[in-house]
PDB file as gemmi writes it, atoms N, CA and C in Angstrom:
CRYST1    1.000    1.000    1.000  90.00  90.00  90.00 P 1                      
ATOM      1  N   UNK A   1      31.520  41.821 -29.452  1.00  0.00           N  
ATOM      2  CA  UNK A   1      30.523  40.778 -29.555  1.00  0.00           C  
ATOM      3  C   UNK A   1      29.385  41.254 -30.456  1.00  0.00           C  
ATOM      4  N   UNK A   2      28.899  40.152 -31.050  1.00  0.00           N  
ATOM      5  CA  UNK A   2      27.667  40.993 -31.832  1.00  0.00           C  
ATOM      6  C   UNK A   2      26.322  40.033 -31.268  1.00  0.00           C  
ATOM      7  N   UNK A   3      25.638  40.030 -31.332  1.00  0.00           N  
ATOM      8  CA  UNK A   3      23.797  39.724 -31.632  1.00  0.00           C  
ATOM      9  C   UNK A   3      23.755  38.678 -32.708  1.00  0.00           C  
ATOM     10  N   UNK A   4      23.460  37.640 -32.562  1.00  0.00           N  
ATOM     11  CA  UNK A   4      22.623  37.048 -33.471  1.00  0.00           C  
ATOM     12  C   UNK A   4      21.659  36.095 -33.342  1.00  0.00           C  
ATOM     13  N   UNK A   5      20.635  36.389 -34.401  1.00  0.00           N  
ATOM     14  CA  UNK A   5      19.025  35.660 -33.736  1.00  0.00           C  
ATOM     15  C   UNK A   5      19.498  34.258 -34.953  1.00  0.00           C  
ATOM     16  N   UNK A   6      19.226  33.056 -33.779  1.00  0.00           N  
ATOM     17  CA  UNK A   6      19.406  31.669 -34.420  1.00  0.00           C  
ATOM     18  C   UNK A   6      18.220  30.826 -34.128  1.00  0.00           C  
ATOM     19  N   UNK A   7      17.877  30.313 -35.380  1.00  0.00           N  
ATOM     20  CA  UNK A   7      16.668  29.496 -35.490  1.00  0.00           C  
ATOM     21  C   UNK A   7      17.444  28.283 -35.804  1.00  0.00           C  
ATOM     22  N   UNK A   8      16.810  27.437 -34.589  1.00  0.00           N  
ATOM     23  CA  UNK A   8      16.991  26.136 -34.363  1.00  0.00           C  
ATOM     24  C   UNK A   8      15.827  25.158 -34.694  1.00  0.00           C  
ATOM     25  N   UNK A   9      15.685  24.624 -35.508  1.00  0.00           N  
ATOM     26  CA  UNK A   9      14.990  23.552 -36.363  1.00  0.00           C  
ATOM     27  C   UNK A   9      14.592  22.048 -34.941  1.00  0.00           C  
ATOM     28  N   UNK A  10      13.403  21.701 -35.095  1.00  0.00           N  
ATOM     29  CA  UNK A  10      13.511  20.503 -34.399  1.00  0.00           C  
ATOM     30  C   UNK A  10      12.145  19.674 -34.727  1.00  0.00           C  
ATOM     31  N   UNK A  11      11.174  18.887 -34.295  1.00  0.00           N  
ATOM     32  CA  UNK A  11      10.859  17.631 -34.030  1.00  0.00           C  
ATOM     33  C   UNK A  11      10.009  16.804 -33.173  1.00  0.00           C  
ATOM     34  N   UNK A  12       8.599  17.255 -32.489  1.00  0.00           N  
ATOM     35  CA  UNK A  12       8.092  16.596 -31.749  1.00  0.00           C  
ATOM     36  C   UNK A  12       7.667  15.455 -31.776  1.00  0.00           C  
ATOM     37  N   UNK A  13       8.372  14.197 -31.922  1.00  0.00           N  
ATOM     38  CA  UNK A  13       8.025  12.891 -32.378  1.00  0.00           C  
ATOM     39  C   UNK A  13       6.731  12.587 -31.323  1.00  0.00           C  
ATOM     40  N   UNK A  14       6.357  13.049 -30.569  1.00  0.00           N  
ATOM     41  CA  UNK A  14       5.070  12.465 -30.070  1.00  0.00           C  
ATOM     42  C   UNK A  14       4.334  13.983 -29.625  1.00  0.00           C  
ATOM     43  N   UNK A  15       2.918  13.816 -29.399  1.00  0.00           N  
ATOM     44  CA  UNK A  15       2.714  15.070 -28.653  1.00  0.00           C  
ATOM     45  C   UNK A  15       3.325  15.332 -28.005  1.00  0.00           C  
ATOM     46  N   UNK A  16       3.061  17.065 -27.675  1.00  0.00           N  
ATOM     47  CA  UNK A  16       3.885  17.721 -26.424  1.00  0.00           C  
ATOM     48  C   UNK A  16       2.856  18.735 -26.216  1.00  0.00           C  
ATOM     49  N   UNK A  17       2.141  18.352 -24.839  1.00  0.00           N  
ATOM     50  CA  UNK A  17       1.050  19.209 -24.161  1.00  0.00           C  
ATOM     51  C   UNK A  17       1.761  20.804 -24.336  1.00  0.00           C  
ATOM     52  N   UNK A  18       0.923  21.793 -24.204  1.00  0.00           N  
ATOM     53  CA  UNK A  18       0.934  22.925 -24.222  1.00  0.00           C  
ATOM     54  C   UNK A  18       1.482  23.346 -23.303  1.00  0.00           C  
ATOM     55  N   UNK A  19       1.771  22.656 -21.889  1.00  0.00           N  
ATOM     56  CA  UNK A  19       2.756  23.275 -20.745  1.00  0.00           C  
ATOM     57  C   UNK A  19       3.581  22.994 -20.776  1.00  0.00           C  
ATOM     58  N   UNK A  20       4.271  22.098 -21.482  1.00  0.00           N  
ATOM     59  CA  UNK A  20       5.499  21.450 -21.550  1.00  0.00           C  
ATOM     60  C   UNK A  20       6.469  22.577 -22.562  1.00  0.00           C  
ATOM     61  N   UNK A  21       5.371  22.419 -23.720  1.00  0.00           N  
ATOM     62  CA  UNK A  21       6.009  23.823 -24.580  1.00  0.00           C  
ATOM     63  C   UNK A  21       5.897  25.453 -23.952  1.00  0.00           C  
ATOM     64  N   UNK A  22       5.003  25.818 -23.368  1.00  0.00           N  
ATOM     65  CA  UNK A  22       5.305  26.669 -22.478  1.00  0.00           C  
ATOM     66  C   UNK A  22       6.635  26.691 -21.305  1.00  0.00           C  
ATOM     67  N   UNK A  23       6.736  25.875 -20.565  1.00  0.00           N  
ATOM     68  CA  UNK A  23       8.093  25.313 -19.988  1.00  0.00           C  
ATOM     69  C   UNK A  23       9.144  25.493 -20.869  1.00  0.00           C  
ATOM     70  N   UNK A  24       9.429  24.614 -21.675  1.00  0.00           N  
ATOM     71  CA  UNK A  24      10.647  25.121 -22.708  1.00  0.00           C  
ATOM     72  C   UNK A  24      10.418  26.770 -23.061  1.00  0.00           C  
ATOM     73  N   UNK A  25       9.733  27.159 -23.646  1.00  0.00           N  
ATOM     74  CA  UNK A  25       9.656  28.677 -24.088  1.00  0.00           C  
ATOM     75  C   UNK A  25      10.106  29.753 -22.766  1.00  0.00           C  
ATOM     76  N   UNK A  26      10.039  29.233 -21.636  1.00  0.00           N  
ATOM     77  CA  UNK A  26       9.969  30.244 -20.472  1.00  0.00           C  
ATOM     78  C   UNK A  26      11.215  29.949 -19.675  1.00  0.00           C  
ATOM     79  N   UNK A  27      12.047  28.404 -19.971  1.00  0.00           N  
ATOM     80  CA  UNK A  27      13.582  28.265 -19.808  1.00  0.00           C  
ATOM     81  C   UNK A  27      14.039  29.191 -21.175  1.00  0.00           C  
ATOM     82  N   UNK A  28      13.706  29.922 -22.114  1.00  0.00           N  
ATOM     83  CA  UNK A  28      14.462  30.515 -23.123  1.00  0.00           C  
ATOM     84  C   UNK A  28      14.174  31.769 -23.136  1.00  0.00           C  
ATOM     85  N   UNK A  29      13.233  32.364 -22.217  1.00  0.00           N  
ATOM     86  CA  UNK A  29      12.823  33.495 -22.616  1.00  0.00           C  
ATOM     87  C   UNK A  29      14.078  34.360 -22.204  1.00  0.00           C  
ATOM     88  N   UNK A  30      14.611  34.604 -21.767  1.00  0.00           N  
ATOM     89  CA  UNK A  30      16.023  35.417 -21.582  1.00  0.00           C  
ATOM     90  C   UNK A  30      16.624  35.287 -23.157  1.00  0.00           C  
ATOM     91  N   UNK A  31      16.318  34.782 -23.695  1.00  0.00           N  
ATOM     92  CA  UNK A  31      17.262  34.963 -25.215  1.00  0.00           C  
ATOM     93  C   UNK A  31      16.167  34.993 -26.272  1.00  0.00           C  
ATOM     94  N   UNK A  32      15.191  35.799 -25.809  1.00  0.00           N  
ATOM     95  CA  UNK A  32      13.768  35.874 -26.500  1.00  0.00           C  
ATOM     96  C   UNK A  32      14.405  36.736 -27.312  1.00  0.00           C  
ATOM     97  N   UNK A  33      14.348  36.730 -28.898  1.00  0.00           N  
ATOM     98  CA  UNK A  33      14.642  38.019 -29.613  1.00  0.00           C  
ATOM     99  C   UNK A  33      13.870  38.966 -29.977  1.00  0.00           C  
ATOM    100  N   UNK A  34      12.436  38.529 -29.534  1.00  0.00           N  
ATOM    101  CA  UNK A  34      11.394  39.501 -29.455  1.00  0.00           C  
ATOM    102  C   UNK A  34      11.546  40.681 -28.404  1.00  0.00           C  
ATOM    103  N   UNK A  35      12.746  40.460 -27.578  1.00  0.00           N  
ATOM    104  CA  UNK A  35      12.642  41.521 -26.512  1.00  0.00           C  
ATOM    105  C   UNK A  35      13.935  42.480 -27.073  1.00  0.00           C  
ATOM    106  N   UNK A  36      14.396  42.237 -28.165  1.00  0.00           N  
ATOM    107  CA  UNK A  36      15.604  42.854 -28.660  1.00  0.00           C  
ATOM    108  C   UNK A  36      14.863  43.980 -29.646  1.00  0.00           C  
ATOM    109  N   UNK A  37      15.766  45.033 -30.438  1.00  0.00           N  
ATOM    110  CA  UNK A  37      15.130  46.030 -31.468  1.00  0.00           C  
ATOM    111  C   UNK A  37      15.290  44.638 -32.666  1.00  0.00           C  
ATOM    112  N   UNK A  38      15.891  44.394 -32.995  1.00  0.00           N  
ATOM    113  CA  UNK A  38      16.260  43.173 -34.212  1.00  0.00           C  
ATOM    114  C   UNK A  38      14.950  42.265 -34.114  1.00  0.00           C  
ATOM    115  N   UNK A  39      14.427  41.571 -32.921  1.00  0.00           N  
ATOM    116  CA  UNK A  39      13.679  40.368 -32.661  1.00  0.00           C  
ATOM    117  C   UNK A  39      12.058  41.405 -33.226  1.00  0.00           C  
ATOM    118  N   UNK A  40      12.378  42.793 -32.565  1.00  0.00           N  
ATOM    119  CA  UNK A  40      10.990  43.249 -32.832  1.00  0.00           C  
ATOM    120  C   UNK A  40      10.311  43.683 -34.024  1.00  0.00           C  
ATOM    121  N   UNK A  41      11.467  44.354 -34.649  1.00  0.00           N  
ATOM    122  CA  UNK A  41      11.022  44.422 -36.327  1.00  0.00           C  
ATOM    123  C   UNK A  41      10.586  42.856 -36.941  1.00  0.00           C  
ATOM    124  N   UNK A  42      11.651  42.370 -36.651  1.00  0.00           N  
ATOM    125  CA  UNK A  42      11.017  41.118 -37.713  1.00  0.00           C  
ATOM    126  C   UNK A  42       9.706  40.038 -36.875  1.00  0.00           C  
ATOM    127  N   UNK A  43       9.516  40.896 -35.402  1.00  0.00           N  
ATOM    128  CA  UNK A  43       8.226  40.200 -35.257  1.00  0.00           C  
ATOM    129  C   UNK A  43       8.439  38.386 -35.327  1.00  0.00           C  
ATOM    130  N   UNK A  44       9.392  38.288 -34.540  1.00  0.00           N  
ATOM    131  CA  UNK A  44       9.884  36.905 -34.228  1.00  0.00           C  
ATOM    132  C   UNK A  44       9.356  35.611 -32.733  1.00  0.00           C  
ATOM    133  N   UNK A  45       8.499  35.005 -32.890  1.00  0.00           N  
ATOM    134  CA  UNK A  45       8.712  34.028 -32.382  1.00  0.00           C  
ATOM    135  C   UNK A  45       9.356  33.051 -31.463  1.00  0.00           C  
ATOM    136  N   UNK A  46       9.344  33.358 -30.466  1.00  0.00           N  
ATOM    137  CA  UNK A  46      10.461  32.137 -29.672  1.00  0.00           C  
ATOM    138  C   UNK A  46      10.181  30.826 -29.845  1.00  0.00           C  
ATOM    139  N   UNK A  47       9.169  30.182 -29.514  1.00  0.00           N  
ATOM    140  CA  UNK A  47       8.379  28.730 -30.349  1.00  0.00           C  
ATOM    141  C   UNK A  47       7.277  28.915 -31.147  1.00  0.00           C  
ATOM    142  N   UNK A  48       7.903  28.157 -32.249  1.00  0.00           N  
ATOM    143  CA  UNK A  48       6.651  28.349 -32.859  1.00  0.00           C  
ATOM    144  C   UNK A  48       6.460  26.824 -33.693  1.00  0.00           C  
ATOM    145  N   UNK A  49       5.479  25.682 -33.476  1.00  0.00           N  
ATOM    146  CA  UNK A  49       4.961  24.766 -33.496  1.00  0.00           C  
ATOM    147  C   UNK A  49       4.246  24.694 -34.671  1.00  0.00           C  
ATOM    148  N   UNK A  50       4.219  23.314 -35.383  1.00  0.00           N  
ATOM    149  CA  UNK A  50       3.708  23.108 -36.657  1.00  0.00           C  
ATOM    150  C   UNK A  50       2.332  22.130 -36.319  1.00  0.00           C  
ATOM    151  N   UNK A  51       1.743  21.901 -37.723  1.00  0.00           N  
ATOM    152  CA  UNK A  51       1.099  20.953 -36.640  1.00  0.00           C  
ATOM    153  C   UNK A  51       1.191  20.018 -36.534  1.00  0.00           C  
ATOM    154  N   UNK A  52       2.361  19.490 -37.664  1.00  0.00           N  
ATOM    155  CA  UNK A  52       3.200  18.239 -38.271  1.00  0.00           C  
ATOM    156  C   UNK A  52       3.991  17.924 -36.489  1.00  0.00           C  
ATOM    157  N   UNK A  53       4.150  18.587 -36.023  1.00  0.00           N  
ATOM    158  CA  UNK A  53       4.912  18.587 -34.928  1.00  0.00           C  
ATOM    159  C   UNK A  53       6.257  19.159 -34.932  1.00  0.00           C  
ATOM    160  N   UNK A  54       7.012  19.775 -36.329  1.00  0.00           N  
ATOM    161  CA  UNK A  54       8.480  20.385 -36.370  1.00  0.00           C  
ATOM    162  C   UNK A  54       7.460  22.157 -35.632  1.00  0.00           C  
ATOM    163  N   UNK A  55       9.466  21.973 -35.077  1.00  0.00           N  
ATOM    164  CA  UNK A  55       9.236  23.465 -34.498  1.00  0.00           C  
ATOM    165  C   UNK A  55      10.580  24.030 -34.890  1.00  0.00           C  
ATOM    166  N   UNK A  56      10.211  25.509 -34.542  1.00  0.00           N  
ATOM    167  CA  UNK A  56      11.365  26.617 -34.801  1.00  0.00           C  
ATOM    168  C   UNK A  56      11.704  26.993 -33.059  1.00  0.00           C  
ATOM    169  N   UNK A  57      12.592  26.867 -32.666  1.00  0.00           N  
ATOM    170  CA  UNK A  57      12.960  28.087 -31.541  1.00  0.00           C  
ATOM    171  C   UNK A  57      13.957  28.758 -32.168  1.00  0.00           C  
ATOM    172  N   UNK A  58      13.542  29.940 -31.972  1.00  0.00           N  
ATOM    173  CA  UNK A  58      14.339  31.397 -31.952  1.00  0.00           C  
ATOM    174  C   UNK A  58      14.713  32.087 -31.067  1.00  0.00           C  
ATOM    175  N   UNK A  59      16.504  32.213 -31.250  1.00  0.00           N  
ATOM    176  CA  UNK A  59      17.041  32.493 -30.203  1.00  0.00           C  
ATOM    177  C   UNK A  59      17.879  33.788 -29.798  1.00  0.00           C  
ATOM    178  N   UNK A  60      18.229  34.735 -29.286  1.00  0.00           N  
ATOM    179  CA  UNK A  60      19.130  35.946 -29.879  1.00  0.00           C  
ATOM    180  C   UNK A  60      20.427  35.507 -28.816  1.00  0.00           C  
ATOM    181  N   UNK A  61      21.797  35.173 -29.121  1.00  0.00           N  
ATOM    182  CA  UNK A  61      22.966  35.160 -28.477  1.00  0.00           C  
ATOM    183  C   UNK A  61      23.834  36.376 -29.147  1.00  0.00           C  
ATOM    184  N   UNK A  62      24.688  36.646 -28.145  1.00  0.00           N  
ATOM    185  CA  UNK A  62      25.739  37.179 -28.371  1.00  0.00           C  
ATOM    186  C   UNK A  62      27.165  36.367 -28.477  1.00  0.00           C  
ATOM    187  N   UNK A  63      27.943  36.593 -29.240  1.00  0.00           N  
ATOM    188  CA  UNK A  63      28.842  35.388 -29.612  1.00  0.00           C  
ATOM    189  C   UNK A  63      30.388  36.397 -30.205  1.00  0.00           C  
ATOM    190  N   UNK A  64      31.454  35.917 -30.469  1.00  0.00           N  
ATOM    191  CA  UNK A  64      32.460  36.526 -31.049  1.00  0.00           C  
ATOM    192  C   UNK A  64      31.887  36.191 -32.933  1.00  0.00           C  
ATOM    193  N   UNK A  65      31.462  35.077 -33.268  1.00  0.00           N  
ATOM    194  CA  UNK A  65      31.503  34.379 -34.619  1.00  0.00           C  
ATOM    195  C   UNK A  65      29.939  34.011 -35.116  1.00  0.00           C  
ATOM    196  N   UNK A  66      29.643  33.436 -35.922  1.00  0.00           N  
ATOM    197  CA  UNK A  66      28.524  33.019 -36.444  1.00  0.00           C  
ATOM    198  C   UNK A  66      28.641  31.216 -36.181  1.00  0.00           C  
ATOM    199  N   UNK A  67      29.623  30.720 -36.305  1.00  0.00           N  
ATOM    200  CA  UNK A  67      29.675  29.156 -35.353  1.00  0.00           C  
ATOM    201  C   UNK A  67      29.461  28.906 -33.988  1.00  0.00           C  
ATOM    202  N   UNK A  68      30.323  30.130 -33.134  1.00  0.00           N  
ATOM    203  CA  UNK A  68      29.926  30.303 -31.821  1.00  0.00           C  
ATOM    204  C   UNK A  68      28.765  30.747 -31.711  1.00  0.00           C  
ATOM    205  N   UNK A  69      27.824  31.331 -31.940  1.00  0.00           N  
ATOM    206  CA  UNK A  69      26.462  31.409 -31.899  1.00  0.00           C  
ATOM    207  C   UNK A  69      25.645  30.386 -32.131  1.00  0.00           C  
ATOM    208  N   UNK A  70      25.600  29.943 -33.120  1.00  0.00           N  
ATOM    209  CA  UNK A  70      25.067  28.439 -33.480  1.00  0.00           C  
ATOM    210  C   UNK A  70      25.192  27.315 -32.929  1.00  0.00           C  
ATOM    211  N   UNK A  71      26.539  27.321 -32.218  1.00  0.00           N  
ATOM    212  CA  UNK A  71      26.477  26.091 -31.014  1.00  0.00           C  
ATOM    213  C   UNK A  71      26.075  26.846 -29.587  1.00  0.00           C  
ATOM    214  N   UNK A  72      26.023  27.781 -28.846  1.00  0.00           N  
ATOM    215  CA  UNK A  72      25.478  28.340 -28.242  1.00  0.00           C  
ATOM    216  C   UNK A  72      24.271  27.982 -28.463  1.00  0.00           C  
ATOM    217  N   UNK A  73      23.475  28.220 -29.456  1.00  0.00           N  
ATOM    218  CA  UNK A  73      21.955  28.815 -29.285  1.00  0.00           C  
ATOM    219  C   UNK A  73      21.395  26.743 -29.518  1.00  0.00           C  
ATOM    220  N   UNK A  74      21.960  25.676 -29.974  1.00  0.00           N  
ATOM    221  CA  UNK A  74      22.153  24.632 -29.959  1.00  0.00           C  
ATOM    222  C   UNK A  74      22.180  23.969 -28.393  1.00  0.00           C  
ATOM    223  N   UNK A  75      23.013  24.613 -27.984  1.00  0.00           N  
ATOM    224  CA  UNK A  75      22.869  23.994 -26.287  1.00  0.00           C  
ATOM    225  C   UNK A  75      21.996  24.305 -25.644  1.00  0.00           C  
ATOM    226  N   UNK A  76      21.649  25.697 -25.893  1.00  0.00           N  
ATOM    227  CA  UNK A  76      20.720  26.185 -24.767  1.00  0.00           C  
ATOM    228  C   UNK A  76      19.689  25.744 -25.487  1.00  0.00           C  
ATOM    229  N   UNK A  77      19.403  25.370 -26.389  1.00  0.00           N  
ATOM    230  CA  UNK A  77      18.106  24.505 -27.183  1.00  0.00           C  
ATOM    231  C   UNK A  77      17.812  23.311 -26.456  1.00  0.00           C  
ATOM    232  N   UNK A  78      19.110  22.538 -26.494  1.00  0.00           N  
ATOM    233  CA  UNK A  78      18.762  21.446 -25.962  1.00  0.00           C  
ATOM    234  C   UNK A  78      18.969  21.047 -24.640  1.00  0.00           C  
ATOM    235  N   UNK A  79      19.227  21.986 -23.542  1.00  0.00           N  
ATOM    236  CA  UNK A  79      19.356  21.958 -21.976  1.00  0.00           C  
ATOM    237  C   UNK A  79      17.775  22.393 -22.032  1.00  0.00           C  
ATOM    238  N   UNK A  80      16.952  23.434 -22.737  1.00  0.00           N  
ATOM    239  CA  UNK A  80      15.560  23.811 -22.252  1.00  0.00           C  
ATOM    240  C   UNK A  80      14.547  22.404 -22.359  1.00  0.00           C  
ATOM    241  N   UNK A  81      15.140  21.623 -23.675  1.00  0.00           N  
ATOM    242  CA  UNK A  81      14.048  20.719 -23.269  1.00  0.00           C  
ATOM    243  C   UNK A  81      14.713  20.078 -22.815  1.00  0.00           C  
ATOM    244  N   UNK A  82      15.304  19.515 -22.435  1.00  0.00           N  
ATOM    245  CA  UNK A  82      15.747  18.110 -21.549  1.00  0.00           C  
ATOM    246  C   UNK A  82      15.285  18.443 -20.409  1.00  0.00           C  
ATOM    247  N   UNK A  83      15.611  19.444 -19.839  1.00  0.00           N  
ATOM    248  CA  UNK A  83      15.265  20.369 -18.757  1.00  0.00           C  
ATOM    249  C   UNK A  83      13.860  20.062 -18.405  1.00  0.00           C  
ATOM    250  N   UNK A  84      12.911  20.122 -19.756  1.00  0.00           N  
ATOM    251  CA  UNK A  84      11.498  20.031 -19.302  1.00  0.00           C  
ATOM    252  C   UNK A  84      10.913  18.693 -19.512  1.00  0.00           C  
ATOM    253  N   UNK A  85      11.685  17.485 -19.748  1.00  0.00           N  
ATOM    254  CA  UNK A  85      11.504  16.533 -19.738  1.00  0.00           C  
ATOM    255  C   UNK A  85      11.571  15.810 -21.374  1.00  0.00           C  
ATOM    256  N   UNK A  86      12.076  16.543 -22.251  1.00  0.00           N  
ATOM    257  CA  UNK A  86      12.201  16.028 -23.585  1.00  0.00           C  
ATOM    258  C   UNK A  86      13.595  15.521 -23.765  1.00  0.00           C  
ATOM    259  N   UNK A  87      13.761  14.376 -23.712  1.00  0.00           N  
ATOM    260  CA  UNK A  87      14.768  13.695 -24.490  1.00  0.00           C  
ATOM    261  C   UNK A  87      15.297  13.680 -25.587  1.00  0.00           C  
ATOM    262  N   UNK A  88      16.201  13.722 -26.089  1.00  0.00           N  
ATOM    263  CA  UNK A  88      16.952  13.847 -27.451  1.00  0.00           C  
ATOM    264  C   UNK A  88      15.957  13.184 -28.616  1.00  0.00           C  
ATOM    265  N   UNK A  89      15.305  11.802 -28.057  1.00  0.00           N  
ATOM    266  CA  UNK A  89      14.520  11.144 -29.180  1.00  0.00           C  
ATOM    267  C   UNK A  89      13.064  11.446 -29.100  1.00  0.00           C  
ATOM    268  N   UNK A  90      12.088  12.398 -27.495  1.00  0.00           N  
ATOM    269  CA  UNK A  90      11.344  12.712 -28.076  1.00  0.00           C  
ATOM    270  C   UNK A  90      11.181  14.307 -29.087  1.00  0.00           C  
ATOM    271  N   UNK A  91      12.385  15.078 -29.145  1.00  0.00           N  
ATOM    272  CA  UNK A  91      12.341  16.095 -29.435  1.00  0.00           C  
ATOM    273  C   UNK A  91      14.030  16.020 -30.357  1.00  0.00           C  
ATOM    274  N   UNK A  92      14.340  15.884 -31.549  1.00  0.00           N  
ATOM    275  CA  UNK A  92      15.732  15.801 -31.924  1.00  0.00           C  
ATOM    276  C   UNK A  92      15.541  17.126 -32.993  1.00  0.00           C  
ATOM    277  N   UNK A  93      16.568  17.918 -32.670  1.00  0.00           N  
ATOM    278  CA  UNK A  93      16.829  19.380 -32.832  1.00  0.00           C  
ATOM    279  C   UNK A  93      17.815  19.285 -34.417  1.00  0.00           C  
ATOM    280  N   UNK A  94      17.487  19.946 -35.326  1.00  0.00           N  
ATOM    281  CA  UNK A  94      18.294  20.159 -36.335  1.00  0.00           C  
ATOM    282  C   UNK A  94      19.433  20.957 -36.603  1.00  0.00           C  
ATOM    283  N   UNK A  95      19.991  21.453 -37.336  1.00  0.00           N  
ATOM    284  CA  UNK A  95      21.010  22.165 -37.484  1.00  0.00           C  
ATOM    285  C   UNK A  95      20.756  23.706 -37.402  1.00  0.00           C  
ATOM    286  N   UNK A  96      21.552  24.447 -36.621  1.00  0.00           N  
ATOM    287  CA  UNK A  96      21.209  25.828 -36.281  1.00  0.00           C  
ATOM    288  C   UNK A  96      21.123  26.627 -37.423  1.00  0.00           C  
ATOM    289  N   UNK A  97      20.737  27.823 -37.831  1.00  0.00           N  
ATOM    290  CA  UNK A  97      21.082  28.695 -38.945  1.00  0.00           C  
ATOM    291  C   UNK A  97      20.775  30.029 -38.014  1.00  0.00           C  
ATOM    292  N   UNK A  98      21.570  31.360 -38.878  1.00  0.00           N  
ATOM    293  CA  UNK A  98      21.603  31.984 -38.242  1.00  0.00           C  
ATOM    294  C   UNK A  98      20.759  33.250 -38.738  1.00  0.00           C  
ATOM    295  N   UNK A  99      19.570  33.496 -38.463  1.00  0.00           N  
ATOM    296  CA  UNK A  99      18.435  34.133 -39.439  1.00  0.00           C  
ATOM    297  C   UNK A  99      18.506  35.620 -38.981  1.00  0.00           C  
ATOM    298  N   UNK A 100      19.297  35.938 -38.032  1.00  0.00           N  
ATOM    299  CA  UNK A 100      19.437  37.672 -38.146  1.00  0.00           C  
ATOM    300  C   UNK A 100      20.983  38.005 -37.226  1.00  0.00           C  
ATOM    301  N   UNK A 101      21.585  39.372 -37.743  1.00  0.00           N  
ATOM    302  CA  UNK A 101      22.597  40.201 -37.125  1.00  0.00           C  
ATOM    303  C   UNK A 101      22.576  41.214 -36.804  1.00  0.00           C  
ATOM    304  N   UNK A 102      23.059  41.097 -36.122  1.00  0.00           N  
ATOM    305  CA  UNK A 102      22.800  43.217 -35.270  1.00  0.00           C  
ATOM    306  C   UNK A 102      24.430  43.391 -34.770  1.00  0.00           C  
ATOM    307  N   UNK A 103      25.030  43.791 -35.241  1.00  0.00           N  
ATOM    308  CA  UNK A 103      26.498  43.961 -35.006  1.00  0.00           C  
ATOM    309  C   UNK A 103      26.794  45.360 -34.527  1.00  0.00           C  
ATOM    310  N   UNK A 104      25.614  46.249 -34.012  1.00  0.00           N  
ATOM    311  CA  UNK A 104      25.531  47.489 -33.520  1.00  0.00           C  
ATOM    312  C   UNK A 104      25.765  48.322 -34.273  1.00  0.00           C  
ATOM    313  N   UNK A 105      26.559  48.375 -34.997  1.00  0.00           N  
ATOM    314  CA  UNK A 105      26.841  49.426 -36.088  1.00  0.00           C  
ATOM    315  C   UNK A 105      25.733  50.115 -36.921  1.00  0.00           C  
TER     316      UNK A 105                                                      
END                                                                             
């Protein structure tokens, strides 16, 4: 299995109070890549909020592939907010990319 930190693109079509985004950030913190050696060099972000309202979550999974990671880090994107009360249309999530690897080696 390898490591990879995936930034998931998304969308706050209306405000989203500061606990709500705290809530989401703290359903993800287990795949915080800031708590990884990879997440810490590059000094990464788990949410990070525009003021346009697009956001980044950054995610670190372990996966066999770089697709399996990306839909991984995609679900658990979108179970944290639904989870905290964001719906697909107030929060619609973009396409994953996969912005770091750590394959141990």
């Amino acid at each position: 299995m390898t490591a990879y930190v995936i930034t998931v693109p998304g969308t706050f079509i209306n405000d989203v109070p500061a606990t709500t985004r705290s809530e989401v950030a703290g359903r993800l913190r287990p795949m915080d890549p800031a708590r990884s050696d990879l997440g810490e060099v590059e000094e990464l972000d788990l949410l990070s909020v525009n003021d346009d309202g697009t956001f980044c979550l950054r995610l670190e999974v372990e996966a066999a592939d770089r697709a399996s990671a990306e839909d991984t880090a995609l679900r658990l994107a979108a179970s944290a907010l639904r989870a905290s009360g964001l719906s697909e249309n107030d929060a619609p999530l973009g396409p994953p990319v996969v912005t770091g690897i750590d394959s141990g080696s």
